[in-house]
N, C-alpha and C positions, 0 to 999 in steps of 0.2 A: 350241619353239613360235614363230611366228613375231612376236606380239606381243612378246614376250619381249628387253629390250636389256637392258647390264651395269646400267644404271642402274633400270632396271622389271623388275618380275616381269610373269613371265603373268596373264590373267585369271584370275580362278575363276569358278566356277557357282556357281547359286544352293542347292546344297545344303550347299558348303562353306563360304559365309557363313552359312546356320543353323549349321552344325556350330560356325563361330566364337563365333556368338553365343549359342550354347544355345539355340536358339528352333526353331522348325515353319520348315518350308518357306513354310507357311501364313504364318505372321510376315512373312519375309520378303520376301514376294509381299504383303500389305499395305502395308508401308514402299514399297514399290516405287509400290504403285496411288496412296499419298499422296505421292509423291514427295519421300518424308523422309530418302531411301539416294541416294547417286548411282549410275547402272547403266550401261550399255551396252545396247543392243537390237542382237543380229544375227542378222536375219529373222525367229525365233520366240524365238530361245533371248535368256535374260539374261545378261548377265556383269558382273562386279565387281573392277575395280582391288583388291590387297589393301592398298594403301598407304589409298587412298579410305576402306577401310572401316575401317584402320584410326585413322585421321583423323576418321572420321564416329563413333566411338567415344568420340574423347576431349573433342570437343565435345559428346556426350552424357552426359557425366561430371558427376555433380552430389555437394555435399559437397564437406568442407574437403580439400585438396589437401596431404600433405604433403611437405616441402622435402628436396631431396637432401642 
């Protein structure tokens, strides 16, 4: 892909962020309209850095954290 360097993954779509998340499409596309996900827009379609989401994950993380 051409997004894609050693250091970045390609995008994904927004079905494989529900798949990440266990959530609808529907979800997804909410988080999106509240702009509570970070996204990409190219032209129609959505896309999502996987590092982003998974970033946006661990800032969503609530509870005691435990230590390595």
């Amino acid at each position: 892909m051409p997004n894609a360097t050693p250091d970045r993954l390609p995008l994904i779509d927004l079905p494989a962020v529900a798949a990440r998340l266990g959530v609808t499409d529907r979800f997804v596309r909410r988080l999106v309209a509240e702009d509570r996900i970070t996204f990409y827009k190219v032209g129609r379609l959505l896309r999502f850095d996987p590092a982003e989401v998974e970033a946006w994950l661990d800032r969503a993380r609530r509870g005691h954290r435990r230590s390595a």
